[in-house]
C-alpha positions in Angstrom: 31.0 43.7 2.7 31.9 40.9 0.6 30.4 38.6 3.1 27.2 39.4 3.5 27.0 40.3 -0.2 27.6 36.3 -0.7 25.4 35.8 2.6 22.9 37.3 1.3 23.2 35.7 -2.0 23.0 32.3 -0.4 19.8 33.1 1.4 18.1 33.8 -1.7 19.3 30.8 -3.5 17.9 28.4 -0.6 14.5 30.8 -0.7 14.2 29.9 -4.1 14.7 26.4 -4.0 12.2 26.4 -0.8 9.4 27.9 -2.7 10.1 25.6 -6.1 10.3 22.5 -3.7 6.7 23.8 -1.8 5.4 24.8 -5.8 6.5 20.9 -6.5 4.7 19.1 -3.3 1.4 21.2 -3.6 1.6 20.2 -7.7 1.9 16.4 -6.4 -0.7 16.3 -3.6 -3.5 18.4 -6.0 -3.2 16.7 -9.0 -0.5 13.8 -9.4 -2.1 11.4 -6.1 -5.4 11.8 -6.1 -5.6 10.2 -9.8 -3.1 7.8 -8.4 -1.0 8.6 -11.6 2.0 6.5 -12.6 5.2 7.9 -12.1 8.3 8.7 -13.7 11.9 10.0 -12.5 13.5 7.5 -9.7 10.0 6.7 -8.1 9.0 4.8 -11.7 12.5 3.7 -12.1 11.9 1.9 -8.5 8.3 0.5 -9.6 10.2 -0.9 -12.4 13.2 -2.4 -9.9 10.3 -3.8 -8.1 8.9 -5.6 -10.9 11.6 -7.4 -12.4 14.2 -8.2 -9.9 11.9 -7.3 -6.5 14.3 -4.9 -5.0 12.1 -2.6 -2.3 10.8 0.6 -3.5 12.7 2.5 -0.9 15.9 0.8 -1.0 16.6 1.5 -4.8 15.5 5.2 -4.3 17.5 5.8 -1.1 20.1 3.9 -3.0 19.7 5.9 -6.8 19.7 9.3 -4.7 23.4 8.3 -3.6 24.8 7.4 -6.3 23.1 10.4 -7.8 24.6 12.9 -5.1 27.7 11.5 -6.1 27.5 12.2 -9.4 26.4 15.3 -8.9 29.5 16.5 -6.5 32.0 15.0 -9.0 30.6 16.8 -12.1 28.6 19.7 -10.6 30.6 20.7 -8.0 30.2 20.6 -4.4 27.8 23.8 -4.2 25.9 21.9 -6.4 25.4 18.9 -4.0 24.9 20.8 -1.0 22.0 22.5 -2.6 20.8 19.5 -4.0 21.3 18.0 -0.5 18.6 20.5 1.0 16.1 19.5 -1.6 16.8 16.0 -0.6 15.6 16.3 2.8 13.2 19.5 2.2 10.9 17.7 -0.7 10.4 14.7 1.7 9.0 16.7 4.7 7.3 19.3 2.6 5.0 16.8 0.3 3.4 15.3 3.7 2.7 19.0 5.1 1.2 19.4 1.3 -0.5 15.8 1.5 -2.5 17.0 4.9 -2.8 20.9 3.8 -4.8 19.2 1.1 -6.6 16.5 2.6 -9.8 14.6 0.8 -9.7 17.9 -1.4 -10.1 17.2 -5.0 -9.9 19.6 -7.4 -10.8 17.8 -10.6 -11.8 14.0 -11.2 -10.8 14.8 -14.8 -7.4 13.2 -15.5 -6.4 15.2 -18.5 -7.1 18.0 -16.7 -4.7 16.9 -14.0 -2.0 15.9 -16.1 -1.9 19.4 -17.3 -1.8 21.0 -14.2 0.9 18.6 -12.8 2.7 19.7 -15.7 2.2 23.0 -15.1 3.1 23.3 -11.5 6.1 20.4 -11.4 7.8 22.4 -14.8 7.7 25.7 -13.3 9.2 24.6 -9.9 11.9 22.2 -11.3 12.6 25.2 -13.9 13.4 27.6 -10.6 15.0 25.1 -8.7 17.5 23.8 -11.7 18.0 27.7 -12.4 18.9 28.3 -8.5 22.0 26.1 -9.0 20.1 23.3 -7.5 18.2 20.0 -8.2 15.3 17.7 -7.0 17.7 15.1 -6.7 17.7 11.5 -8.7 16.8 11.6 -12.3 17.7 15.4 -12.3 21.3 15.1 -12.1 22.2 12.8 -15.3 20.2 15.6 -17.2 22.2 18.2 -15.8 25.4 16.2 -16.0 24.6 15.7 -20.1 24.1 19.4 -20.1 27.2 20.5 -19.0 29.2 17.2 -20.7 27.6 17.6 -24.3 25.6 20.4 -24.3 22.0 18.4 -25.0 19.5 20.5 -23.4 18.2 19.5 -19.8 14.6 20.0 -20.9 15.1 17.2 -23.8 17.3 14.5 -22.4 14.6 14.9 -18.9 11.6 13.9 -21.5 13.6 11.3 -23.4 14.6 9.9 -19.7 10.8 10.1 -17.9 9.0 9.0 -21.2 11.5 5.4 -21.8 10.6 5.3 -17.9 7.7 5.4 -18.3 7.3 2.9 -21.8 8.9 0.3 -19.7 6.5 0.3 -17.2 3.2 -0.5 -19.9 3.6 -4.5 -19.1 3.3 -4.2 -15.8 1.2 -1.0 -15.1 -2.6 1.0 -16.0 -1.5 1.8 -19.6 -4.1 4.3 -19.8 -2.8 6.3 -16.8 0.8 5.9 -18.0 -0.7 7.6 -21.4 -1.8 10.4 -19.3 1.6 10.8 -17.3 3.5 11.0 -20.6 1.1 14.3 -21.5 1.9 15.2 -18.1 6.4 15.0 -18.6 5.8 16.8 -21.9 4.0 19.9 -20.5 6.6 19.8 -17.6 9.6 19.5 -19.9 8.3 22.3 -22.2 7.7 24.3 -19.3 11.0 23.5 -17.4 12.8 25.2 -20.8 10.5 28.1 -20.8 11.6 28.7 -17.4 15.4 27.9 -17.9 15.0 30.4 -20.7 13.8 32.9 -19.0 15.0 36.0 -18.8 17.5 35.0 -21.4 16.0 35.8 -24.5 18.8 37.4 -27.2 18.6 38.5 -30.3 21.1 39.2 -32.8 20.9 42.4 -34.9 22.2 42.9 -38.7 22.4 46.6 -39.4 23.1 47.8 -43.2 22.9 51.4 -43.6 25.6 54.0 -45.8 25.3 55.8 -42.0 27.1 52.6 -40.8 29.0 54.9 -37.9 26.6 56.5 -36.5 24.2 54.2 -36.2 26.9 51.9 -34.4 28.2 54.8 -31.8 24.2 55.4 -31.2 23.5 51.9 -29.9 27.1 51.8 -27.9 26.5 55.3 -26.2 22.4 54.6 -26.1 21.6 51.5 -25.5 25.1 50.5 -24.1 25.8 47.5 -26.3 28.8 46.6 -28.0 28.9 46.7 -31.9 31.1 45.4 -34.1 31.7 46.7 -37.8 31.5 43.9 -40.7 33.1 44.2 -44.2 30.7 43.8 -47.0 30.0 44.4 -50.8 26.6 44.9 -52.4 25.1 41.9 -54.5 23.9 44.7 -57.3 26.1 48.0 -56.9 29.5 45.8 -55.9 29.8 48.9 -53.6 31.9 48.3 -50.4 30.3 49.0 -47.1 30.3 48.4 -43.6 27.4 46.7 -41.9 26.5 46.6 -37.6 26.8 43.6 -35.9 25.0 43.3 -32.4 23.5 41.6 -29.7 20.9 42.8 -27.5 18.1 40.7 -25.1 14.8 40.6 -26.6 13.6 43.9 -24.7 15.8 45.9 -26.4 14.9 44.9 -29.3 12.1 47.9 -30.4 14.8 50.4 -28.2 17.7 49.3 -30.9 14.9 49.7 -33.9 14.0 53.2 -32.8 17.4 54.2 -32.4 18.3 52.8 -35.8 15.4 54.2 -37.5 16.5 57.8 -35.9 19.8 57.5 -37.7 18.3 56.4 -41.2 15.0 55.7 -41.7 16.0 53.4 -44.7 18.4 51.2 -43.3 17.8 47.4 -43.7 17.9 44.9 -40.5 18.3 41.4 -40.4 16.9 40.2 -36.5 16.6 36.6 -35.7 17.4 34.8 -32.2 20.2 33.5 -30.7 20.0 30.2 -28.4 22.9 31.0 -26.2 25.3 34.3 -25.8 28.6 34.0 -23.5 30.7 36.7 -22.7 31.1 40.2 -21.4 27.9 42.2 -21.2 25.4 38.7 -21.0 27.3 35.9 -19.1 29.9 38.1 -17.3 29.9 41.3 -16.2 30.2 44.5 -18.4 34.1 46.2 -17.5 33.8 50.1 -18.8 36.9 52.1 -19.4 
């Protein structure tokens, strides 16, 4: 049972990255090549190679990718790799299907309008593909690697990475277009965190209210989230209370207000969000007694 329980598991994994990968290609061939648009990542890295010290385009991507794929093994882990191994060779194979699906098509001769869809398209599938436990390949990993190392979000150190990328490349390059593929990492960056984020949402939840117990074995029993019980003193009275501590995902929010409000209608809340919750109940699963 345990088997096909990770079998299955699997299968969906590599589904998603399959369908971010096509998402990706289709984003490329609509709106990225047809306004021959400068690029960033390893391909603009490889322009910039070319340029200066005339290494071949292919050699210092097929080259990067390694060194990247090694990186990624040591400090991702080996699941990582082989996941990011299958986007290697998918991405390839699936943006010439995409480059003759589309053919002469254009969709729009407007290049601001491109940029933004590229965004679009390219954030949303390297959002699903980076959440799948997975990666493009290239100028993913160090992002990912900084991440887990640091803590800096991927979605930041990605624009700071694609934007110097592409900065370096104004000597040599259209400066106009390499304007418009800036606007284009900085949708795809603020839609790669929206994606990453997903899902994720949590809020954390300041109760004060004299009916202090209650209210916390409500939201345990009700809404099936722990509570924890804080020592306090009002500013005015200097009467000693207990205020409600909890964390709940954003739509459990108006569930946790109702059930507050049921208990006393004049307690006072404090709500504002929380960038990141570990632990039993979010991150790991919840254990009852």
């Amino acid at each position: 049972m345990g088997n096909e329980k990770n079998y299955s598991k699997v299968i969906k994994q590599v589904l998603i990255i399959v369908f971010g990968l096509t998402v990706y290609a289709f984003g490329v061939a609509l709106f990225v090549l047809p306004m021959d648009m400068i690029a960033a990542g390893t391909t603009g890295m490889a322009l910039l190679a070319q340029r200066l010290w005339g290494i071949p385009i292919s050699t210092f991507v097929g080259a990067f990718n390694i060194l990247m794929f090694g990186l990624g093994w040591l400090e991702l882990g080996k699941k990582f790799a082989l996941t990011t191994l299958i986007a290697t060779f998918y991405y390839p194979v699936m943006l010439d299907v995409a480059i003759a699906v589309v053919g002469d098509m254009v969709i729009s001769s407007d290049p601001m309008l491109c940029a933004i869809f590229a965004g679009l398209m390219i954030g949303f599938s390297l959002g699903i593909v980076i959440k799948a436990g997975a990666s493009t390949g290239g100028m993913d990993i160090p992002p990912l690697v900084m991440k887990k190392r640091i803590g800096i979000p991927v979605s930041v150190s990605m624009y700071v990475f694609d934007a110097v990328i592409l900065i370096a490349q104004m000597p040599f390059g259209d400066k106009e277009r390499i304007l418009y593929a800036l606007i284009m990492v900085m949708i795809y960056t603020m839609v790669l965190d929206k994606v990453l984020m997903m899902g994720t949402k949590q809020v954390q939840v300041k109760i004060f209210s004299s009916k202090y117990e209650e209210i916390s074995e409500a939201i345990r029993v009700k809404l099936d989230r722990g509570t924890t019980l804080l020592h306090m003193e009002g500013g005015h009275t200097r009467q000693k209370s207990m205020a409600v501590l909890s964390v709940v995902s954003g739509r459990e929010l108006a569930q946790l207000n109702d059930i507050v409000m049921e208990q006393d209608p004049c307690a006072f809340m404090i709500v504002h969000p929380v960038g990141e919750v570990h632990g039993r109940g979010f991150t790991l699963s919840k254990m009852y007694k």
